[in-house]
C-alpha positions as CSV (number, residue, x, y, z in Angstrom):
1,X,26.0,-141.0,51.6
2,X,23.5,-140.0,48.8
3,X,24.3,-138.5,45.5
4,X,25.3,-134.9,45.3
5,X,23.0,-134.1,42.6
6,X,20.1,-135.5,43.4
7,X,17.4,-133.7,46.2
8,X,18.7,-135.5,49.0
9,X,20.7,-134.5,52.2
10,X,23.9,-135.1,52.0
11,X,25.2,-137.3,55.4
12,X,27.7,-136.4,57.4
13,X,28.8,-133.8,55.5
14,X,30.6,-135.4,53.5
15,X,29.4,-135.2,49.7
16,X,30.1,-137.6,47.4
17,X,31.1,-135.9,43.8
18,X,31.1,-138.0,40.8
19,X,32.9,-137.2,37.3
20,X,30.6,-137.9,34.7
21,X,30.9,-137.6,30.9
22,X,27.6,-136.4,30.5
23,X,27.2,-136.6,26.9
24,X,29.4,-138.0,23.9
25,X,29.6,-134.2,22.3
26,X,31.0,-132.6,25.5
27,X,33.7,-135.3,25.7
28,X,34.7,-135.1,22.1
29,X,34.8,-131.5,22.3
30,X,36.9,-131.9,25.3
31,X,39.2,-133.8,23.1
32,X,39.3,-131.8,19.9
33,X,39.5,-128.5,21.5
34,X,42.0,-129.3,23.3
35,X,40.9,-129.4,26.6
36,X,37.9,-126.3,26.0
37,X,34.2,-126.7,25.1
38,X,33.2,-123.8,23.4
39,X,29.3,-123.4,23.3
40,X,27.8,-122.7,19.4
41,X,24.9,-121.5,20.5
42,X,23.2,-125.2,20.6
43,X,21.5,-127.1,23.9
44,X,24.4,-128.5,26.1
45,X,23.2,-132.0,26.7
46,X,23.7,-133.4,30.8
47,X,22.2,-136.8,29.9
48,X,24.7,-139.5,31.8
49,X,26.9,-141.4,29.5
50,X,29.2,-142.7,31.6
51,X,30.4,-142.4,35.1
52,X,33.9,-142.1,37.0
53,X,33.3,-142.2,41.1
54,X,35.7,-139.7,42.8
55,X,35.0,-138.3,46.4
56,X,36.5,-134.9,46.3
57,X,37.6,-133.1,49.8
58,X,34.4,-131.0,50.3
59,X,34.9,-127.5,49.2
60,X,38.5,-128.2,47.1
61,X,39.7,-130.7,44.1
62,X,43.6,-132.0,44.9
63,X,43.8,-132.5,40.8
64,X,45.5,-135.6,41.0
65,X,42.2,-138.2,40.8
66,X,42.4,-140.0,43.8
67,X,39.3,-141.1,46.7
68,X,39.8,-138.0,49.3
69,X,36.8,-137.3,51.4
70,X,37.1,-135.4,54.8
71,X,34.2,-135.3,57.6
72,X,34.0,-131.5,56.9
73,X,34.4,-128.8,54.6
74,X,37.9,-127.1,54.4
75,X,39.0,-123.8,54.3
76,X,42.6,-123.6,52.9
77,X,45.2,-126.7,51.9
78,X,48.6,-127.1,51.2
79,X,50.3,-130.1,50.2
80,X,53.8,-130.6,49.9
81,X,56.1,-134.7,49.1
82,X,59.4,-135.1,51.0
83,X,61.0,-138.4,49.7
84,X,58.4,-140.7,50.2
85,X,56.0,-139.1,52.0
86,X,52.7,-136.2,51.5
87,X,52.1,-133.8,54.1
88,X,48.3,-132.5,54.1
89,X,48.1,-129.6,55.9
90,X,44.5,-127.8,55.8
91,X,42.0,-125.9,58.3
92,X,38.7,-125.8,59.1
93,X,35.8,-123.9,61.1
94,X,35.1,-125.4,64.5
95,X,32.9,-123.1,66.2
96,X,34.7,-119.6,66.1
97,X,38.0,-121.1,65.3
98,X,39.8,-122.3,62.3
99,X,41.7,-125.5,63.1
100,X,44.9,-126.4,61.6
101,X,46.0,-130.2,60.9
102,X,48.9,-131.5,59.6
103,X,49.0,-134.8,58.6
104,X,51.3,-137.0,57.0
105,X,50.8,-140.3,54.5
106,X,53.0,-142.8,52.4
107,X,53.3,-141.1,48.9
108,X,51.8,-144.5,47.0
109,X,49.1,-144.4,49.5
110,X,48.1,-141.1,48.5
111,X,48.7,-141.6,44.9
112,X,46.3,-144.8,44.7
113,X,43.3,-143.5,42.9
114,X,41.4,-146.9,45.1
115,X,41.6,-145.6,48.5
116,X,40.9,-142.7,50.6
117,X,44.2,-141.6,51.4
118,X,43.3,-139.5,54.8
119,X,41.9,-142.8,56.3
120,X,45.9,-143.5,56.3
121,X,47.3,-140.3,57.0
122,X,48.5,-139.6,60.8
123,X,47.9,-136.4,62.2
124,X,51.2,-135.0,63.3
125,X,50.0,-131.1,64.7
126,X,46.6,-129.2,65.6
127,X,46.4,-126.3,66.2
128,X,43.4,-124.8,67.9
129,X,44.1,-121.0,68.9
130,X,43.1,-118.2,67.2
131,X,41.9,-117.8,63.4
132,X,44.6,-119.7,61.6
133,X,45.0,-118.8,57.4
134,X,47.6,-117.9,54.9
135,X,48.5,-121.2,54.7
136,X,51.3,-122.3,52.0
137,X,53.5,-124.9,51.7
138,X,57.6,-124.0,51.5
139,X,60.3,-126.2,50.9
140,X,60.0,-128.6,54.1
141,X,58.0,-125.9,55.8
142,X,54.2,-125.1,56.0
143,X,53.8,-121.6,57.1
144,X,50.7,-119.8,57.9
145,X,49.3,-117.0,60.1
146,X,47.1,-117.0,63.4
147,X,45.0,-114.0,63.9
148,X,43.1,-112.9,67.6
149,X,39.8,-112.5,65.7
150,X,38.4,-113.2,62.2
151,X,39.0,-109.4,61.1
152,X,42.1,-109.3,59.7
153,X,43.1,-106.3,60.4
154,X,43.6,-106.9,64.4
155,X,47.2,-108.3,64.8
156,X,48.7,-111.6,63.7
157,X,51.5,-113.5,64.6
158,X,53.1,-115.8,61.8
159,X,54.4,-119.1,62.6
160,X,56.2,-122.1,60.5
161,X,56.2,-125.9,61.6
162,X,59.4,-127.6,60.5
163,X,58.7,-131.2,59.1
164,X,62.2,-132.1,59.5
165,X,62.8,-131.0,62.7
166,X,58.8,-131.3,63.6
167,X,59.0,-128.3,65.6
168,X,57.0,-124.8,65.4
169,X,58.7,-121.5,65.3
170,X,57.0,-118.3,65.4
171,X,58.3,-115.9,62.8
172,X,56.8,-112.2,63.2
173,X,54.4,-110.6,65.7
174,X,52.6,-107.5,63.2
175,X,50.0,-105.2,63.2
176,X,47.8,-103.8,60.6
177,X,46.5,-101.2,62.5
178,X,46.5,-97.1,62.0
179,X,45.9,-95.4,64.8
180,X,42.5,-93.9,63.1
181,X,41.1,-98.0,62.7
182,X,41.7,-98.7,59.2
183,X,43.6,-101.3,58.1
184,X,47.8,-100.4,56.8
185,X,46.9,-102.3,53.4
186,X,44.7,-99.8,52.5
187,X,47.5,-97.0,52.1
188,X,49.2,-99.9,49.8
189,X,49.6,-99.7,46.3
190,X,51.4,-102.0,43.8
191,X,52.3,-101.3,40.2
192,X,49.0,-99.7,38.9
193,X,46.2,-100.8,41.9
194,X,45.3,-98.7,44.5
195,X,42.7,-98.2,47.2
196,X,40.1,-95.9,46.9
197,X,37.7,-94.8,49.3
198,X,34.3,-93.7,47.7
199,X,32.7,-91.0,50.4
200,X,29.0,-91.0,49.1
201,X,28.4,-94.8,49.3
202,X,30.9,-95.3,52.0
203,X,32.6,-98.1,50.6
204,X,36.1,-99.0,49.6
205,X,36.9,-100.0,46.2
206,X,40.6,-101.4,44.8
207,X,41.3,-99.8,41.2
208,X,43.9,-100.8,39.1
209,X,44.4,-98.0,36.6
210,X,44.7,-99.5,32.6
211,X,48.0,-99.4,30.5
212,X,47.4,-96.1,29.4
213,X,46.3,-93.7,31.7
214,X,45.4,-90.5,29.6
215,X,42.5,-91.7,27.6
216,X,38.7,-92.3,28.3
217,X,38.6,-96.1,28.8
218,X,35.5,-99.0,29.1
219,X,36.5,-100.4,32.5
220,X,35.4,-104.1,34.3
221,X,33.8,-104.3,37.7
222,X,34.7,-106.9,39.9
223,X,32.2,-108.9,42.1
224,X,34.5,-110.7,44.7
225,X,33.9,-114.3,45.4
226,X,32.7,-115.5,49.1
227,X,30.4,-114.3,50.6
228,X,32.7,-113.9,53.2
229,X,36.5,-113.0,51.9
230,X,39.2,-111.8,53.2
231,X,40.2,-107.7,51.7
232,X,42.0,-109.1,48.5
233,X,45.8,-108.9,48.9
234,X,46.7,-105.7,46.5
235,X,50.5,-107.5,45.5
236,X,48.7,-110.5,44.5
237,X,45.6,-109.5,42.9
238,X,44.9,-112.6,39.7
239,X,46.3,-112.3,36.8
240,X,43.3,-112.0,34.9
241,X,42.9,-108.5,36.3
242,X,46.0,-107.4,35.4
243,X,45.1,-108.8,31.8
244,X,41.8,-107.0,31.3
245,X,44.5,-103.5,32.5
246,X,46.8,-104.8,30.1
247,X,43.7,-104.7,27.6
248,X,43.0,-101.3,28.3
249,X,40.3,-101.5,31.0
250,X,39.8,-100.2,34.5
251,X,39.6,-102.2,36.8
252,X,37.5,-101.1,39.6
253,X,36.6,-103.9,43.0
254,X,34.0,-102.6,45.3
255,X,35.1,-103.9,48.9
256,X,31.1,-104.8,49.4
257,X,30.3,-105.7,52.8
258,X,31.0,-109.0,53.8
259,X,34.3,-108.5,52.9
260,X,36.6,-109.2,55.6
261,X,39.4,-106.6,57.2
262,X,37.5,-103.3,57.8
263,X,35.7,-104.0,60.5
264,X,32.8,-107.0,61.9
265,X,30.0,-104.7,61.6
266,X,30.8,-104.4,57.8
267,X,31.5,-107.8,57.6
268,X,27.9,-108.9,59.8
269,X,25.8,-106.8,57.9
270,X,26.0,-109.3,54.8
271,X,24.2,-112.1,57.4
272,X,20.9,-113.1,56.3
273,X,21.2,-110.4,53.2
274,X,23.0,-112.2,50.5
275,X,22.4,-111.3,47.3
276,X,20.7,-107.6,48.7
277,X,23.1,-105.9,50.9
278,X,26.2,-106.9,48.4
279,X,24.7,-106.5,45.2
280,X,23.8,-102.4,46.6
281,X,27.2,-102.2,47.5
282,X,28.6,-102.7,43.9
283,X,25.8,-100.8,42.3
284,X,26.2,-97.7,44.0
285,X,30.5,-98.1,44.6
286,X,30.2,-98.4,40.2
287,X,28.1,-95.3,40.1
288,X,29.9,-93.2,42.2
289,X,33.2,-94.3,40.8
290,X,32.5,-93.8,37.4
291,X,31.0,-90.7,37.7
292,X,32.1,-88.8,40.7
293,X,35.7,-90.0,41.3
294,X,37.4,-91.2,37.8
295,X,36.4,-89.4,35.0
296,X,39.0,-91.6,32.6
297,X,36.3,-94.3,33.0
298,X,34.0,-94.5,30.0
299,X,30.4,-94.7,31.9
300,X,28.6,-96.1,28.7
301,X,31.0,-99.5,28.4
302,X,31.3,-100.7,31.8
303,X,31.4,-104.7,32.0
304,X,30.8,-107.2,34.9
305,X,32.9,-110.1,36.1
306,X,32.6,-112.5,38.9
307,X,34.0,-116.1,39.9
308,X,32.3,-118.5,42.3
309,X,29.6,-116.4,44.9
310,X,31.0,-113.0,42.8
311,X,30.2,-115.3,39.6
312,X,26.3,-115.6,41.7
313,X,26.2,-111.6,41.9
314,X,26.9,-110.8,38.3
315,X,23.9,-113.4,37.0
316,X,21.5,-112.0,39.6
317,X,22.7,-108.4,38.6
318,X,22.9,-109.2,35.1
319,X,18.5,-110.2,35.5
320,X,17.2,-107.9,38.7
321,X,19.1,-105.1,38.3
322,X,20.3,-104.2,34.6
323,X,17.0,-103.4,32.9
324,X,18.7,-100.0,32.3
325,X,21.5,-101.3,30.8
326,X,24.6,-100.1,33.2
327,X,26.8,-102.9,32.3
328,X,27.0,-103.9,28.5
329,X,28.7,-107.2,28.7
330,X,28.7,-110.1,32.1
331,X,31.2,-112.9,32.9
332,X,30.3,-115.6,35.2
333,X,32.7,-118.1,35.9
334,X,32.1,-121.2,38.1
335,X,29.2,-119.4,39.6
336,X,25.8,-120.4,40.8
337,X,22.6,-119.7,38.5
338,X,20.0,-121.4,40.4
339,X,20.1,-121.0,44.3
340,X,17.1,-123.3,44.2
341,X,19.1,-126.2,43.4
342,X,22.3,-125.0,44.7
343,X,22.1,-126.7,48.2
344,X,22.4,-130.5,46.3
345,X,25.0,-129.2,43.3
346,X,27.5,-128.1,46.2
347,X,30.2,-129.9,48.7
348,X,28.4,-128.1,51.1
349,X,25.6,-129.9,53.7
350,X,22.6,-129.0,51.8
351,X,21.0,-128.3,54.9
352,X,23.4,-125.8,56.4
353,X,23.1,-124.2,52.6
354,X,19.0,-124.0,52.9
355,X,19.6,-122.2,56.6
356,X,22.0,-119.9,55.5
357,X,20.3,-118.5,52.1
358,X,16.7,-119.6,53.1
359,X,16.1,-119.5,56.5
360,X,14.5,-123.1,56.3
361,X,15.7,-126.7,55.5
362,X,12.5,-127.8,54.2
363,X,13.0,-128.1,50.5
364,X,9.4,-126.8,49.4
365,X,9.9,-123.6,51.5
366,X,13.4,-123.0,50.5
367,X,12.7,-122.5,46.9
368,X,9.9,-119.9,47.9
369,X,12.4,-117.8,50.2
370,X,14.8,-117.4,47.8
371,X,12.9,-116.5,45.0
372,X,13.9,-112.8,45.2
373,X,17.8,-113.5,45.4
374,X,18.0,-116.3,42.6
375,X,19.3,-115.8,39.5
376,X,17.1,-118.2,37.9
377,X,14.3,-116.5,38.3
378,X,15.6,-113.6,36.2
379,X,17.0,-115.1,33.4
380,X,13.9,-113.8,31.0
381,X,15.6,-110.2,31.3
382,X,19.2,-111.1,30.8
383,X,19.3,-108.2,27.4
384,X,23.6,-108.1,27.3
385,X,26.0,-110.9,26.4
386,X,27.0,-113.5,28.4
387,X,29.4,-115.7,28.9
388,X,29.9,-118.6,31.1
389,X,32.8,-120.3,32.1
390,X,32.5,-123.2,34.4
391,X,35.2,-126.5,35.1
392,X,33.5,-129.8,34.9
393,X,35.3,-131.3,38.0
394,X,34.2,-128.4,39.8
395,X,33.3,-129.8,43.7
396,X,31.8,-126.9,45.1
397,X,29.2,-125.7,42.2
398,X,28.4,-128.0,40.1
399,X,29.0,-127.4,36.7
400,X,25.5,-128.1,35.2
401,X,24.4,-124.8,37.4
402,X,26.1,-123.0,34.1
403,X,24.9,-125.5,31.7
404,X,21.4,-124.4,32.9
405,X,22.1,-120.9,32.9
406,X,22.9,-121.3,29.2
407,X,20.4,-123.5,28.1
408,X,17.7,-121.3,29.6
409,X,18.9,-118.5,28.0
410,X,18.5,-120.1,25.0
411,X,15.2,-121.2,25.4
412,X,14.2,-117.7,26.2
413,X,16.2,-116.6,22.9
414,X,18.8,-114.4,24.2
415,X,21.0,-114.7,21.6
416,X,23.9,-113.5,23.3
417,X,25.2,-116.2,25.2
418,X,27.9,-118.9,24.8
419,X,29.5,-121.1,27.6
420,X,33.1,-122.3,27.9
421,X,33.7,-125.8,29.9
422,X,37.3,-126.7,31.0
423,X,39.1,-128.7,34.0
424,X,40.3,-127.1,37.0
425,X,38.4,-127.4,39.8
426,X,37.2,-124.2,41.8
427,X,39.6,-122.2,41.8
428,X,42.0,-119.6,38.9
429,X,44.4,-122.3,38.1
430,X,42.3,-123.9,35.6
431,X,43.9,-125.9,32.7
432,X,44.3,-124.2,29.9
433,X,43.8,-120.8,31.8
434,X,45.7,-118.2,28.9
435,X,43.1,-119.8,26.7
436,X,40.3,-118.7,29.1
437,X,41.7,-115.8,30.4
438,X,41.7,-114.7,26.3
439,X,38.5,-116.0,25.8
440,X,36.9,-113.9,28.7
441,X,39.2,-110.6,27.1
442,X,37.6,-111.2,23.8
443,X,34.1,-111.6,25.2
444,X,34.5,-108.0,26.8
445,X,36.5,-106.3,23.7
446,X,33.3,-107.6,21.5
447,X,30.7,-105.8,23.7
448,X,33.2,-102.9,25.1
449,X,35.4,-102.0,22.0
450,X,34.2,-102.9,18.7
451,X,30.4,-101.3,19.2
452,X,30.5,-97.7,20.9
453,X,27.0,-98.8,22.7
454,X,25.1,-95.8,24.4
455,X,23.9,-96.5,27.0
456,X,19.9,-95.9,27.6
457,X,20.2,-93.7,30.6
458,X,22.2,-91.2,32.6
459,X,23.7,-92.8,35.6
C-alpha cells in the first residue's frame, strides 16, 4: 500500500491514512483552544512533525483509534457492543447492488489500537438483494431498508436482524409513490421546512422558513453533499440548519440533480458533469427563489454553505461564478479545494477518482481535464469571506485540501479568510460541534447582519 498523500495509486483499494501532527503550532493550538484551531490570518504550516499510523475504513473514521482497513469503500455503518462482543454491520456497492454484512468480533479485539479488528471479525449475514440503506443500530437490533432500485422513491420493504435470536424479520412493505410520480415526502413538512417546487428552473428546493416569518430576512443556500445523495429526510434535516433559522435566516436547499428520489434521469444527468450541471442547478433554484417565489428573502445578503462535495460546490462557486457578487459570505466545511490533487488526499482508489472527474487515469491529463471544474484554479477571484472548516482525522478529504485553500488565499491577499481545524472525522458529529456550529453563525452574521452590503447587480 502506498501513502495516501503522496502521487501514487493507492492498491487494492484500500488507503492507508496516517494522523500526523503536522506542525508544533497546530498541536498546541489544538491544545489551548480547547480542541479548535482558529486561523489569525497567518500561513498554516503542513511540514511533518510527527506521525501516528492509523488505517481508517475507506470512506468513514470509527472515532475510537484503532487499525480498521476494509478491501473497499463503504457506504453506511453501524456498530453496536452486547456484553463482550461488537457487531459491524456496513454496506457497500457491488455492481448495481449495495451489500450488507454483519459481522461480529471480541470487544478487546476490536478495542486493540495494534490490530486490524475485521481480520478477526466473522461474518454472520449478507445480504445481496436490492439497494440496502437506512442502516442504524437499535438496542440488539440492526435495522435498515432494501429498496427495488436506487431511486428511493420506488417501494421499500424494511427489515431487522435479531442478534439474539440471529434471525431476520421484515417489518413494513411501503410506498412512496403518488399516483402523479412524485415522491410522498415531498407533500411533508416538519416544524418550519417545507418543499418547494420552483416552476421556471424546474427544480425542487427544501426551505425552512426563519424564526420570524414577517420580516425581510438574509437567507443561507445549501449545496448538498454527494454528488450522489439521497432527497434529505425533511424530519431530520442537521441541526445546523435549524440554527442558521434560529438565527434569523432562510434556509433555502436546491434539490440539484444528482440528488437521489425524483427520478434516474434527474439523478443521471449529474454523470460526467460534476461541478456544471449542479452548480446551474443552485444558481438558477437561488434566483428564482429569491426573487420570484419568497419575497421575505433579502436578495442583497444571501450566503453559501456546503459540507464535503456541497463544501466542493460553494469554493468553485465562490471563484467561477460570483464575480457579481450574488452571495456575500461562503462556508466550506470538509470540502475539496483542489480536484487536482483530490484523487491521492481521499479514501477513494485514486484511479476510479481520475475516471470519474477526468475521464483519464493518467495523472498529467487529469490535471488538464479538470481545470474548468476545480476550485483551485479560481481562487484569484474569491472577493467575499471565507471560512473553512475542516477535521484533521478527516479519511475521505484530507484536511490539508483546506489548509491550501487558505494559504492560497492568502498569498493572493484576500483578506477575508480564516480556517477552523477540529476532530471528527467526515461527518456533522464533529467534537466540539456548538463551538463550530457558532463559529460558522458568526462568520454569516458578520457578512449578512452587521454591513447592509448592496449588492452590485440586479439578479
Amino acid at each position: 500500500m502506498k501513502r495516501i498523500f503522496r502521487n501514487y495509486p493507492i492498491a487494492n483499494d484500500v488507503a492507508e491514512v496516517f494522523h500526523y501532527d503536522y506542525s508544533d503550532s497546530i498541536s498546541s493550538c489544538m491544545k489551548s483552544m480547547n480542541g479548535i484551531f482558529h486561523s489569525q490570518n497567518l500561513p498554516v504550516n503542513l511540514n511533518l512533525r510527527s506521525k501516528r499510523h492509523t488505517l481508517a475504513v475507506p470512506g468513514w473514521d470509527f472515532d475510537n483509534g484503532n487499525i480498521l482497513s476494509l478491501p473497499t469503500k463503504i457506504c453506511e455503518w453501524a456498530v453496536g457492543a452486547i456484553e463482550d462482543d461488537y457487531y459491524i454491520a456496513y454496506t457497500y456497492w457491488s455492481g448495481n447492488s449495495l451489500i450488507l454484512l454483519v459481522s461480529k468480533v471480541h470487544k478487546r479485539l476490536w478495542l486493540n489500537p495494534e490490530i486490524n479488528a475485521f481480520d478477526c471479525a466473522r461474518n454472520i449475514l449478507t445480504i445481496k438483494k436490492g439497494i440496502n440503506s437506512h442502516l442504524r443500530f437499535d438496542g440488539a437490533k440492526f435495522l435498515w431498508r432494501t429498496y427495488e432500485t436506487a431511486v428511493i422513491s420506488s417501494s421499500y420493504k424494511s427489515y431487522f436482524y435479531d442478534i439474539v435470536h440471529g434471525n431476520v424479520v421484515q417489518t413494513s412493505n411501503t410506498s412512496t409513490v403518488l399516483k402523479n410520480g412524485y415522491p410522498r415526502q415531498l407533500l411533508i413538512e416538519h416544524g418550519r421546512a417545507h418543499f418547494v417546487f420552483l416552476r421556471r428552473c424546474g427544480i425542487y428546493c427544501i426551505h425552512i422558513y426563519p424564526k420570524k416569518r414577517d420580516i425581510k430576512a438574509p437567507a443561507i443556500v445549501i449545496c448538498l453533499g454527494g454528488p450522489f445523495i439521497k432527497v434529505p429526510d425533511i424530519r431530520f434535516l442537521p441541526n445546523l440548519y435549524h440554527h442558521f433559522s434560529n438565527e434569523g435566516y432562510h434556509v433555502i436547499i436546491p434539490l440539484r440533480r444528482g440528488v437521489i428520489g425524483l427520478s434516474s434521469e434527474w439523478e443521471q444527468e449529474l454523470y460526467g458533469r460534476y461541478g456544471i450541471a449542479d452548480v446551474e442547478d443552485i444558481l438558477s433554484s437561488t434566483r428564482e427563489f429569491v426573487m420570484e417565489f419568497e419575497p421575505t428573502v433579502d436578495s442583497n445578503r444571501l450566503g453559501l454553505y456546503g459540507a464535503s462535495y456541497g463544501g466542493y460546490s460553494a469554493l468553485l462557486i465562490n471563484g467561477k461564478h460570483n464575480k457579481e457578487l450574488l452571495f456575500k459570505s461562503v462556508v466550506s466545511h470538509c470540502g475539496v479545494y483542489d480536484l487536482s490533487t483530490y484523487p491521492f488526499h481521499s479514501s477513494g482508489n485514486a484511479r476510479d477518482i481520475m475516471m470519474e472527474y477526468g475521464h483519464t487515469d493518467d495523472i498529467v491529463a487529469y490535471a488538464k481535464n479538470v481545470i474548468d471544474i476545480n476550485p483551485a484554479s479560481f481562487v484569484n477571484d474569491w472577493n467575499v469571506s471565507t471560512l473553512l472548516v475542516h477535521t484533521i482525522d478527516d479519511t475521505t478529504t484530507w484536511f490539508g485540501q483546506s489548509v491550501s485553500a487558505y494559504n492560497a488565499a492568502l498569498k493572493n491577499h484576500c483578506r477575508n479568510i480564516s480556517l477552523i481545524l477540529t476532530h471528527g472525522g467526515h461527518s456533522y458529529n464533529i467534537s466540539k460541534e456548538e463551538a463550530i456550529e457558532d463559529a460558522i453563525v458568526n462568520h454569516f452574521n458578520t457578512a449578512l447582519k452587521t454591513q447592509q452590503t448592496k449588492s452590485l447587480i440586479t439578479i
